[in-house]
N, C-alpha and C positions, 0 to 999 in steps of 0.2 A: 829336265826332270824325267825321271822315268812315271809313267802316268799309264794305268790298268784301269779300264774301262766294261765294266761290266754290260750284257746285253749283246746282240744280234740284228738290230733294225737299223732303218735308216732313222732316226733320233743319233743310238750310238756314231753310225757312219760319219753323219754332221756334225758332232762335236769332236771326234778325230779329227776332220780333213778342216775345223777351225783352228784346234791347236797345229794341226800339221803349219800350217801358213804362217804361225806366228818366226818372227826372228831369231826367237832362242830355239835350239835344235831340242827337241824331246822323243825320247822313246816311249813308243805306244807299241800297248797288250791290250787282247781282246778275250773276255771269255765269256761266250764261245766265238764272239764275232760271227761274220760270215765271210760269204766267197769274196767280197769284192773289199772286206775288210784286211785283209793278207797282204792289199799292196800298202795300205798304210801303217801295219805294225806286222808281230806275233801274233796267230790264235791260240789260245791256250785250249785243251778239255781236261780241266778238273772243277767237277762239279761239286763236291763238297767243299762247303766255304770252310769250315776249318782248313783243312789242305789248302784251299787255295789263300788263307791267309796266310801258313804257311811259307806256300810259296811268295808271296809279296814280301815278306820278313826275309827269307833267306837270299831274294836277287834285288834288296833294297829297292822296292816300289815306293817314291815319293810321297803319289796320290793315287787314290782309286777314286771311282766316278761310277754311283750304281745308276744303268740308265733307266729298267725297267721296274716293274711297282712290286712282283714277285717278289725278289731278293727280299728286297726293304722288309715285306710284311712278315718274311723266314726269317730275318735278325740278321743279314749282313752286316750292316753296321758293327751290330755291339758285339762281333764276331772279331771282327777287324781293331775295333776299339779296344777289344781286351790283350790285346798283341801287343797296342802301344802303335798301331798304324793311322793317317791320315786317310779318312775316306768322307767322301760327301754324301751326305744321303740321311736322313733319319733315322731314329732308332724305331726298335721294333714296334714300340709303346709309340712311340709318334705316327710308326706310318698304319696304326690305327683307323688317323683321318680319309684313308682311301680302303684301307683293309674291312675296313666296316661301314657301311653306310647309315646303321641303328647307332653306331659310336658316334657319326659326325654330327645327323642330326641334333642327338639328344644332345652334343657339345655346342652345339650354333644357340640351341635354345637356352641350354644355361648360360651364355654368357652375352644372351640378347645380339646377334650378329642374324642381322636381317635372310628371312628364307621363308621357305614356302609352309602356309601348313601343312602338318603331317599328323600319322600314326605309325609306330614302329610297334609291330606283334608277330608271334606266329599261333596265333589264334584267326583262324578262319570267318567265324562269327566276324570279330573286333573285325578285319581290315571288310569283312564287305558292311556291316553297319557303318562304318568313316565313310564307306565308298558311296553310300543310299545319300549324303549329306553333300556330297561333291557335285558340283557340274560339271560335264564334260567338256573338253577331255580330261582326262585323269590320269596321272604318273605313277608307273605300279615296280620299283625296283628289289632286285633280289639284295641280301645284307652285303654277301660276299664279293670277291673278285670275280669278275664275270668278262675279260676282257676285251670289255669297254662295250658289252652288247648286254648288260644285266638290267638296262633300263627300257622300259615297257609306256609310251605313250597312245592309252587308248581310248578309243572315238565314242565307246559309248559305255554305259555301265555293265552292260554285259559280257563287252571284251576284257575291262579290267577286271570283272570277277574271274572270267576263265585266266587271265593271267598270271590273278592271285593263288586261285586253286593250281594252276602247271606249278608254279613254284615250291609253294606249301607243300606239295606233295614230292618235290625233290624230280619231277619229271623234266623243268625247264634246267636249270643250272645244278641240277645235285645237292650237295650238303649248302653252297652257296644261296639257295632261295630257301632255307630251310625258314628264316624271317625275313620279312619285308617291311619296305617305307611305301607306303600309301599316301601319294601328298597333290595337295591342288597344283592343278595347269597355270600359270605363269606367263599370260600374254607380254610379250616382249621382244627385244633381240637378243643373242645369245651372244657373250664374249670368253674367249679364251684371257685368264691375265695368269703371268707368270715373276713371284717374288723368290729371289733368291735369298735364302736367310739362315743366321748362322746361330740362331737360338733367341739373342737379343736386338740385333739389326738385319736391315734388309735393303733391298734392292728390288724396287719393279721395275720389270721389261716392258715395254712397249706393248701394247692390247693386238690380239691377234683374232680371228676371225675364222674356224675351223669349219669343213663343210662334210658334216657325217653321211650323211645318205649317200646310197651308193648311186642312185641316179642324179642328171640333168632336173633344176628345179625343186631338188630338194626331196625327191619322191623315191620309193624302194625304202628297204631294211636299214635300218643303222648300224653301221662298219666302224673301225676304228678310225676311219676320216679319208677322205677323198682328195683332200686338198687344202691349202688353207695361206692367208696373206695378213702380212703385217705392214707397217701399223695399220692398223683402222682408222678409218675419219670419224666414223661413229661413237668415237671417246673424246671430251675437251679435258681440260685441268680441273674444271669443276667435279665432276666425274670421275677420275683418277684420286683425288683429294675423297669423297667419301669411299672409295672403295679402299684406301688407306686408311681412315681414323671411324670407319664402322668393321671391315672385316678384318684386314690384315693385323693391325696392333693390336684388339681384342685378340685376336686369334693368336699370338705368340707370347698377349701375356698369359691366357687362360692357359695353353702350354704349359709354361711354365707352371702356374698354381697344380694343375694334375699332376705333375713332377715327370714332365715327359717335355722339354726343352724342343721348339722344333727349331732344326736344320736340314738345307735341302733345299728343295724346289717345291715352293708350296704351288701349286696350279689350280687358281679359282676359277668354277666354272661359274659364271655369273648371268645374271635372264635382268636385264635394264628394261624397267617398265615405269613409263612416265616420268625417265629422269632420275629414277631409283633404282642403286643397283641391289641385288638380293641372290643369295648364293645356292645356288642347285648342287653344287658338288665340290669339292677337296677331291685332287688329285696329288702324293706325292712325289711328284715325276715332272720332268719336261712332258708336253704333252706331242704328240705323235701323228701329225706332221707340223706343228707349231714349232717345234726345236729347228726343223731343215729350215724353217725360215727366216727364225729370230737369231741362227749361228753368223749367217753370211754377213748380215749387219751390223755384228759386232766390233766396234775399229781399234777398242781397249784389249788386251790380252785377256784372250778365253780362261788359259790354263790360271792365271794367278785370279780371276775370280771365283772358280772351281776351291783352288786351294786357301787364299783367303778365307771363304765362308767356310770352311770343313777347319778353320785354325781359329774356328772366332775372331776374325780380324777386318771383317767386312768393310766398317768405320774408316779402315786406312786409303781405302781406292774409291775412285770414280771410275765406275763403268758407261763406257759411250757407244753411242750408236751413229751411223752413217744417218744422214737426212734421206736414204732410196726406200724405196718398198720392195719388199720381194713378197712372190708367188712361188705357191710351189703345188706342183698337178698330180697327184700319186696314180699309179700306172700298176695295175693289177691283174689278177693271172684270170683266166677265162670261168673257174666255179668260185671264183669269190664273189660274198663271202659264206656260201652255202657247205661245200664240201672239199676237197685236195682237189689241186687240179696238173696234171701230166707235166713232169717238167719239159718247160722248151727252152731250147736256146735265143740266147740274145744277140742281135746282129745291129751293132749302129752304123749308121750312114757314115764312113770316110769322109765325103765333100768338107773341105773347109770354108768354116763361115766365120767370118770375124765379129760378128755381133754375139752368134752362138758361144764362140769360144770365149768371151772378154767378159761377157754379162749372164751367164748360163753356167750350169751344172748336175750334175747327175747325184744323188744318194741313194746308195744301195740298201736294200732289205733282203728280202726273200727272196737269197740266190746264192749259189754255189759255183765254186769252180771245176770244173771237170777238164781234166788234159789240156790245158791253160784255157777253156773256154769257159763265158759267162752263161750260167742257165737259170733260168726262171723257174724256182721252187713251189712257187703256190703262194698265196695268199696278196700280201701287198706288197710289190715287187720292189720298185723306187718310188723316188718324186723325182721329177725334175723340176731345178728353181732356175726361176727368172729375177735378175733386180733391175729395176729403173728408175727413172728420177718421177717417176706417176704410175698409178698403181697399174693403169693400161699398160704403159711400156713393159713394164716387171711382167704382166699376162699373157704378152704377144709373147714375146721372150721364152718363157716356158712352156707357151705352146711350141715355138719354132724348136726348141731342144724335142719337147714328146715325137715333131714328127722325125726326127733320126732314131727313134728307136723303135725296132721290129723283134715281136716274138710271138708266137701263135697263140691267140686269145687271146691279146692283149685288151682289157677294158680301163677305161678313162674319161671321166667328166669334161663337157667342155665347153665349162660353164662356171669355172672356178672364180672367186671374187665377183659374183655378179652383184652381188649386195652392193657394195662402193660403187659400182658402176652403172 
């Protein structure tokens, strides 16, 4: 197949270099990809999705694959769809469920699918009267896209009033906090789950375990993820089973009643307290660094689950997974994630290692190639994944890959998966 992949991260990089491995040969497109994205396809730069649907019609693109949540909530989809082309991803009306955070809410509440309380206003009074009623801590998010840093967990009521006012007033995220959800703290553990669904069926991946803070212990800012391993032990069948027949099924029938059908990657973020799970977010996306780690596991063809779910046809395949776990340590540039940071080059260790090489690997992010060399762009650079047959193995692993790679500021947790451990 030929197969165009929308996005630049390492998410996109990992679901390339899965379809790369598979037996049937496929040609991959990136747009815009990045540097380290060029040895496994074309990058393309055309940024208008008309055009770029275009182009998929005119050089017979099989499948397209949107990785990141932007596209989706612009209407790639139904851009592609009205061409007559196969793409995965939701329509604009669907990817609502992340586009809005006032939409998901008020959606979880109509159709009784377990979550936190809340308030959705942009009345000032309204969210600090909810807030006088809350105990701390208190969750204070912006409506919009805020990539993945729009959510505000603060220690006392005066932190979450000033969080409410920076928004409200369009100073923290812009037109994005122009309304906010105001919703109770949710003592529990936090799981990544990810159903791939083609409107009427679906398919959940194995529960992943994402670690946002940008420090050791969980401490510092919240970043788009630091690290993250799968499966968890922290999930049994019991567990998986209500998070199936309270979120998921509501959630794709009630889809459907809005006349907005989801397909895609639905990505629940879920807070499991006392055995209960209860849903803090809808993402519709792989999530980021969840994807690098739920790709390598895959031992059923990546690409025909891709294209299966984008053709309604889910029901026909069994998707399987290997029995290993993988880890993976994301490896970030020296001002993340506060401001740019100078690009450096990147220099890996030659030495060959046979564990490194057999059971390790690199996914590229934010980086380019300059005069065939790799340079670190800023933000969050790779991961590197570890798998083994125990979540340790899988951790030593990716830490032994992190130490061959050198770049100036390099920052990195290391401390990943310490939950299971």
């Amino acid at each position: 197949m030929k197969i165009l992949i929308l996005g630049n991260g390492a998410r996109e990089y990992s679901i390339a270099r899965a379809i790369s491995k598979e037996q049937e040969v496929h040609e991959l497109f990136f747009m815009p990809g990045n540097g380290a994205t060029s040895s496994l396809g074309t990058n393309l730069n055309i940024k208008d999705y008309n055009k770029l649907a275009e182009y998929a019609k005119e050089n017979n693109i099989d499948l397209t694959i949107v990785g990141p949540e932007g596209p989706l909530v612009d209407g790639v989809v139904d851009i592609f769809k009205a061409k007559g082309l196969v793409i995965f991803g939701p329509s604009k009306a669907a990817a609502q469920l992340e586009g809005s955070k006032v939409y998901m809410k008020n959606f979880l509440a109509k159709y009784n699918i377990p979550t936190a309380a809340y308030i959705e206003t942009a009345s000032i009074e309204d969210a600090f009267r909810f807030t006088n009623t809350l105990t701390t801590p208190i969750v204070v998010k912006a409506d919009g896209l805020c990539g993945g840093k729009g959510v505000i967990i603060a220690k006392t009521h005066d932190e979450a009033k000033k969080a409410i006012s920076e928004m409200l007033s369009g100073k923290s995220f812009g037109d994005a906090g122009r309304k906010v959800v105001v919703e109770e703290f949710l003592d529990g553990y936090e799981l990544s789950m990810f159903a791939v669904c083609d409107g009427e069926d679906y398919i959940l991946l194995p529960a992943a375990q994402d670690h946002k803070r940008l420090l050791n212990n969980d401490e510092g800012p919240n970043t788009g993820g630091m690290g993250a391993y799968a499966p968890t032990p922290l999930v049994d069948y019991e567990l998986y089973q209500k998070v199936r027949e309270r979120i998921i099924r509501p959630t794709l029938d009630g889809m459907k009643k809005e006349n907005a059908p989801f397909e895609g990657v639905l990505f629940i973020g879920i807070m499991v307290v006392k055995g209960e799970p209860y849903t803090l977010e809808f993402n519709v996306r792989f999530g980021d660094p969840e994807c690098e780690i739920l790709m390598p596991l895959m031992t059923s063809s990546v690409s025909d689950m891709f294209y299966k779910a984008a053709t309604k046809r889910l029901s026909e395949i069994k998707v399987e997974f290997s029995k290993q776990y993988a880890v993976g340590v994301v490896m970030a540039s020296a001002n993340y994630p506060y401001s740019n940071s100078t690009p450096a080059e990147i220099i890996l260790d030659n030495v060959y290692h046979e564990e490194i090489e057999k059971y390790t690997h690199i996914s590229y992010a934010g980086v380019s190639l300059i005069d065939g060399l790799l340079y670190a762009d800023g933000g969050r650079v790779l991961v590197c994944v570890g798998v083994g047959d125990t979540i340790k193995e899988a951790r030593d692993r990716a830490y032994l890959r992190c130490g061959q790679v050198h770049f100036a500021g390099k920052k990195l947790r290391t401390d990943i998966a310490y939950q299971a451990l």
